[in-house]
Backbone as ProteinMPNN parsed JSONL, in Angstrom:
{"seq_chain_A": "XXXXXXXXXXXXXXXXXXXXXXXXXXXXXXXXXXXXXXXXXXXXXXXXXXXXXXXXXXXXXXXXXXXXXXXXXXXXXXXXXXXXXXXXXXXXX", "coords_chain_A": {"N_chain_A": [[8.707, 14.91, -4.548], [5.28, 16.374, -3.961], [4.414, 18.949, -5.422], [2.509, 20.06, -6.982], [-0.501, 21.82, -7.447], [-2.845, 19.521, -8.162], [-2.058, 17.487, -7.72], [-1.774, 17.936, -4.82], [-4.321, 17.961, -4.062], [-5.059, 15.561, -4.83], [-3.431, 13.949, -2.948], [-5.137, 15.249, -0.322], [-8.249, 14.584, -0.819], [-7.438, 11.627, -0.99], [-7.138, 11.653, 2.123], [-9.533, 12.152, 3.152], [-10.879, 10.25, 2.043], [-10.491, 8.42, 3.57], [-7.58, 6.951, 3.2], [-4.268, 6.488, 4.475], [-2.24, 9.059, 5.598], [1.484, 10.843, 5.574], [3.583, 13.146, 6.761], [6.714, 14.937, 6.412], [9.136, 17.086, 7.596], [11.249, 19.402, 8.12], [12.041, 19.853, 10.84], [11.376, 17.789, 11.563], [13.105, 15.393, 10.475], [11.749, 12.766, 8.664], [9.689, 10.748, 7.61], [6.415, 10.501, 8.907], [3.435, 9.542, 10.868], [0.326, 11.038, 9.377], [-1.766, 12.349, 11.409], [-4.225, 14.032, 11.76], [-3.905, 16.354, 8.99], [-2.26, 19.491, 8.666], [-2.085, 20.362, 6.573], [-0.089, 22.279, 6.078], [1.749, 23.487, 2.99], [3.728, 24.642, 2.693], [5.981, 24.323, 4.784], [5.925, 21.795, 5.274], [5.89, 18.65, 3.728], [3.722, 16.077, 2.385], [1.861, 13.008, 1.449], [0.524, 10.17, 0.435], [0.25, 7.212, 2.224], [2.225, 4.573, 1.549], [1.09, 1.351, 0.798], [2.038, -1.638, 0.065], [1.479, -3.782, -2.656], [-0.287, -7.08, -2.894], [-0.44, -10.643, -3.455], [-2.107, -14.059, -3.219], [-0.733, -17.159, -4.217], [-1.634, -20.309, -4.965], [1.26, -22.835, -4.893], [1.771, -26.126, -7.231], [2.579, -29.195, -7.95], [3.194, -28.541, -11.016], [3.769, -26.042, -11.135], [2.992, -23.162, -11.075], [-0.531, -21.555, -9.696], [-3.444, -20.032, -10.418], [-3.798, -15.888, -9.338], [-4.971, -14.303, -6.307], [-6.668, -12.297, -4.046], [-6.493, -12.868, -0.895], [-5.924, -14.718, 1.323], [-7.631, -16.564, 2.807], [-8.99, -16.891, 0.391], [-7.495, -18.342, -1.342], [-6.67, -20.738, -0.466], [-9.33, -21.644, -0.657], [-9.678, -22.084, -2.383], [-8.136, -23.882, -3.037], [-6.587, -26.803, -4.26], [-6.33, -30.703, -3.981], [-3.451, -31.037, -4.199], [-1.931, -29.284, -3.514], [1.096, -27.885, -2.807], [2.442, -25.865, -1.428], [0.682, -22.696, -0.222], [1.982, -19.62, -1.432], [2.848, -16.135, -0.511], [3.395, -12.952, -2.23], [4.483, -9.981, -2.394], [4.464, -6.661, -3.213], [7.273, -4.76, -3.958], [8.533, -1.443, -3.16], [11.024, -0.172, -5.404]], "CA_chain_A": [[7.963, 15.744, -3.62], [4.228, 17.009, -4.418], [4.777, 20.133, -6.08], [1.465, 20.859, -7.999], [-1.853, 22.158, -7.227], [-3.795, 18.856, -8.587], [-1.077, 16.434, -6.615], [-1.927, 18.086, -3.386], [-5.308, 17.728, -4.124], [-5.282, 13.881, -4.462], [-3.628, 13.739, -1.076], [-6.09, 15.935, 0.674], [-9.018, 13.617, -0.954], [-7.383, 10.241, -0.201], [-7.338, 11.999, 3.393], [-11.08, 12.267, 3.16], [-11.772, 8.828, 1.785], [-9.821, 7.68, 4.768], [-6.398, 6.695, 3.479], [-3.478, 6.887, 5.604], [-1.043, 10.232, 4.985], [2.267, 10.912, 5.531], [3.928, 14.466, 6.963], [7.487, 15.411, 6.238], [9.353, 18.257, 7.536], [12.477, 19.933, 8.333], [11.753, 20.229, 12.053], [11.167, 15.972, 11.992], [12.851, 15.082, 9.218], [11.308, 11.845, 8.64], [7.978, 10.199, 7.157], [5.697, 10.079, 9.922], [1.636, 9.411, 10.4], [-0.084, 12.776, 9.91], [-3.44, 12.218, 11.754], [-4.717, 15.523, 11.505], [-2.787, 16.717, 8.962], [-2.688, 21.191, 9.026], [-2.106, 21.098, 5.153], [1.168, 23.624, 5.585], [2.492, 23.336, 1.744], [5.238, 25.665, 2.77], [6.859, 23.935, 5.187], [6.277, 20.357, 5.078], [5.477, 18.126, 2.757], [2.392, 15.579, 2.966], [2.601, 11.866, 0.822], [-0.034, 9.387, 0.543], [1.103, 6.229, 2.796], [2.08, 3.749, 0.591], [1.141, -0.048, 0.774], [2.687, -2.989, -1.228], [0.171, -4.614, -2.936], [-0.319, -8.354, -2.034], [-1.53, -11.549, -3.924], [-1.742, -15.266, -2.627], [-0.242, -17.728, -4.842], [-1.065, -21.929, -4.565], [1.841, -23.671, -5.787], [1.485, -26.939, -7.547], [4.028, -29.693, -8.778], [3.659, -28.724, -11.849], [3.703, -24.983, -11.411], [2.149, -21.787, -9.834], [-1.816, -21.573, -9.928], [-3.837, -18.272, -10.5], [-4.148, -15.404, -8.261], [-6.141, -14.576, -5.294], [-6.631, -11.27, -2.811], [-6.303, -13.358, 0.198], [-5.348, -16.081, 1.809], [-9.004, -17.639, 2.43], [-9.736, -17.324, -1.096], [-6.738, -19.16, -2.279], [-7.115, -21.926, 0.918], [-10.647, -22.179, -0.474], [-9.681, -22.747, -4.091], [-6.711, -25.077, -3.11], [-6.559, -28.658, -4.843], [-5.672, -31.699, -2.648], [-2.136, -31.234, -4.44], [-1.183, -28.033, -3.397], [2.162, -27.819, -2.045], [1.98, -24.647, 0.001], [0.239, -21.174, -0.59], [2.902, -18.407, -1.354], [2.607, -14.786, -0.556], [4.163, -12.198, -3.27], [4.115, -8.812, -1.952], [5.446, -5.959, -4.077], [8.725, -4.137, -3.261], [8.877, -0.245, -3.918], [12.344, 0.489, -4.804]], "C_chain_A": [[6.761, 16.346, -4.37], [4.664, 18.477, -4.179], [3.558, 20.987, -6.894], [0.607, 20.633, -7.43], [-2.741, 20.12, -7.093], [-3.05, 17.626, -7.832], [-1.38, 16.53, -5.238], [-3.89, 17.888, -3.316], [-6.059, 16.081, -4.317], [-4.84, 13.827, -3.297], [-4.677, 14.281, -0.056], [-7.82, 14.901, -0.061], [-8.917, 12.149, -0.549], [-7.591, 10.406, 1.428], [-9.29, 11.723, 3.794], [-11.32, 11.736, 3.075], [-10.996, 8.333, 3.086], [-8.495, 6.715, 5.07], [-5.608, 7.599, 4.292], [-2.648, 7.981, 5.08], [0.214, 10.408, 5.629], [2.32, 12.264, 5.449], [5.499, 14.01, 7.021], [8.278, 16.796, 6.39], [10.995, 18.579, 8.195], [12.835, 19.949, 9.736], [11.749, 18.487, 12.374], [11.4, 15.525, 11.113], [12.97, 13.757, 9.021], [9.899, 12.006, 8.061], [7.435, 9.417, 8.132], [4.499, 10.404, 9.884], [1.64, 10.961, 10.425], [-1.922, 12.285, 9.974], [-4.376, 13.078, 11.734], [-4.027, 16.487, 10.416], [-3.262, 18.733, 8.947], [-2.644, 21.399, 7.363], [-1.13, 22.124, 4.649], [1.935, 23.617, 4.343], [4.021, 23.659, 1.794], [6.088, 25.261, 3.504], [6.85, 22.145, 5.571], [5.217, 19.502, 3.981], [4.514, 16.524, 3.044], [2.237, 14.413, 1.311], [0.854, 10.694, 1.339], [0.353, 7.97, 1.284], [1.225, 4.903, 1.732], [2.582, 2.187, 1.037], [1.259, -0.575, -0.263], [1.728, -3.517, -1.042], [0.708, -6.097, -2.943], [-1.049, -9.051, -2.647], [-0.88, -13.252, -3.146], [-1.468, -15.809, -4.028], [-0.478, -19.295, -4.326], [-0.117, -22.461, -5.806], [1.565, -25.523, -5.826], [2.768, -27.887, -7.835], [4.464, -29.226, -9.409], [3.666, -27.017, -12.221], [3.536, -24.51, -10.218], [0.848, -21.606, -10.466], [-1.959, -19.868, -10.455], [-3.772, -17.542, -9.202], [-5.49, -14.879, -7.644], [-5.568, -13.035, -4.223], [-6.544, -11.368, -2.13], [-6.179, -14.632, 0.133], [-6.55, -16.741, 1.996], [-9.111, -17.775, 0.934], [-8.364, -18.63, -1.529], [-6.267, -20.676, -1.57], [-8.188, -22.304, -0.018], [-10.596, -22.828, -2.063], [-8.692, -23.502, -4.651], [-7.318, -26.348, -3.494], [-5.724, -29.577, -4.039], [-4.012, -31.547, -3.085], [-1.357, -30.394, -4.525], [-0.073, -28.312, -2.264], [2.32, -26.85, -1.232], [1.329, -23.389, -0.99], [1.366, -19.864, -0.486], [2.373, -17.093, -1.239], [3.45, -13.983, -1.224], [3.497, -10.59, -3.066], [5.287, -7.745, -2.454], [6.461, -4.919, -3.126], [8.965, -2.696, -3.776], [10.516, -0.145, -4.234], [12.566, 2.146, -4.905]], "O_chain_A": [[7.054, 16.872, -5.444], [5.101, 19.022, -3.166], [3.605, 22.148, -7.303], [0.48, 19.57, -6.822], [-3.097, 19.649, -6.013], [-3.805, 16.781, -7.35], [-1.322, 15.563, -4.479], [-4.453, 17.67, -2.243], [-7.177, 15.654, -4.03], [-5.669, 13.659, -2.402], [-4.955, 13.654, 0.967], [-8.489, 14.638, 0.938], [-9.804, 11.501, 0.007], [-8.123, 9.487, 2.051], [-9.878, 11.119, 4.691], [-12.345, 11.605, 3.743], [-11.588, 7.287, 3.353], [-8.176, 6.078, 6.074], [-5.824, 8.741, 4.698], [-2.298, 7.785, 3.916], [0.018, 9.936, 6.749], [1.642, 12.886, 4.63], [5.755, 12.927, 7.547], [8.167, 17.625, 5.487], [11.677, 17.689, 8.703], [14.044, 20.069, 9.934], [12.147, 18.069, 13.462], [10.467, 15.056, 10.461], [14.105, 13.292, 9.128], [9.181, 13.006, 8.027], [7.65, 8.227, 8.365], [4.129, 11.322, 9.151], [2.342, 11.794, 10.997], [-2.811, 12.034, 9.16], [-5.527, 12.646, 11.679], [-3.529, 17.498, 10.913], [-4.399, 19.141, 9.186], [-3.091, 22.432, 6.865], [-1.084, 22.682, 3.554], [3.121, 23.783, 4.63], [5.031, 23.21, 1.25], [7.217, 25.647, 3.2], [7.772, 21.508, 6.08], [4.075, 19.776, 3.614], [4.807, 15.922, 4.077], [2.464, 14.911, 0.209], [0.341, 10.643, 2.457], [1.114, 7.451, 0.468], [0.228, 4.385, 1.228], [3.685, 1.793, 1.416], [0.792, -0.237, -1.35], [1.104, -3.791, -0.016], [1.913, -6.345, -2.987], [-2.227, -8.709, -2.747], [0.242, -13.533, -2.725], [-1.844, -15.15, -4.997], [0.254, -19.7, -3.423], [-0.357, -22.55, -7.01], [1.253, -26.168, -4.824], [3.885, -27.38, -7.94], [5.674, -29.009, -9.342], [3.583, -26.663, -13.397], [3.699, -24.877, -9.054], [0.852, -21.487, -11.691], [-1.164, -18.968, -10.726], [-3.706, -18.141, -8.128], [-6.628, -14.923, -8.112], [-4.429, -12.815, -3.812], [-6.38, -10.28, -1.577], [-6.283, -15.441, -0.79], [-6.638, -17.71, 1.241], [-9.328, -18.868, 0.409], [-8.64, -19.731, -2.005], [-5.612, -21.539, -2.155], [-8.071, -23.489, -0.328], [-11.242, -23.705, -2.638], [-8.354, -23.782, -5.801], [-8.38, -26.811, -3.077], [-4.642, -29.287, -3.527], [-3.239, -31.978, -2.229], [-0.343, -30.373, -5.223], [-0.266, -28.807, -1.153], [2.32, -27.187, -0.048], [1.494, -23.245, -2.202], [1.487, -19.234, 0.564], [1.364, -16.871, -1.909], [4.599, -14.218, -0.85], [2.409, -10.157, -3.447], [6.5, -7.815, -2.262], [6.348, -4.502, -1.973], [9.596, -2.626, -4.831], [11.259, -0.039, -3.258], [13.584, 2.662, -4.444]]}, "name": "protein", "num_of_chains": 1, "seq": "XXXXXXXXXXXXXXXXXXXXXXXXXXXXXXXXXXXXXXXXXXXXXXXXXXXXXXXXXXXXXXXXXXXXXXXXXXXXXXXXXXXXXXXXXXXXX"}
């Protein structure tokens, strides 16, 4: 749980650049959008939304190629002997 001054202050900036946030509270207790959020420290708690990062993968016979940020790019930099394009998308635990 954000607990310090300089923690709540990266969430309230990612808010501003226009990532997504996350409200938490006793009253809904769940992690749900906060579209507006009010900023209440004191009674609920407020979480950057967090996406699994994502790379394409072409596999080969004789392997796995390099990676790629999307799926066009790694379509576009496929070799006639690509066996399929994998997606590897990370897993918080």
């Amino acid at each position: 749980m954000i607990t310090t001054l300089p923690e709540k202050i990266k969430v309230m900036q990612a808010f501003e650049a226009g990532e997504e946030i996350e409200c938490y509270s006793a009253a809904a207790p769940w992690w749900g959008a906060a579209y507006r959020p009010t900023w209440d420290w004191h009674t609920r708690a407020y979480r950057i939304k967090y996406v699994p990062k994502e790379i394409w993968v072409n596999e080969k016979p004789n392997g796995l190629g390099p990676r790629y940020a999307t799926r066009a790019e790694a379509d576009v930099a496929a070799s006639t002997d690509r066996v399929r394009c994998i997606l590897f998308r990370e897993v918080k635990e």
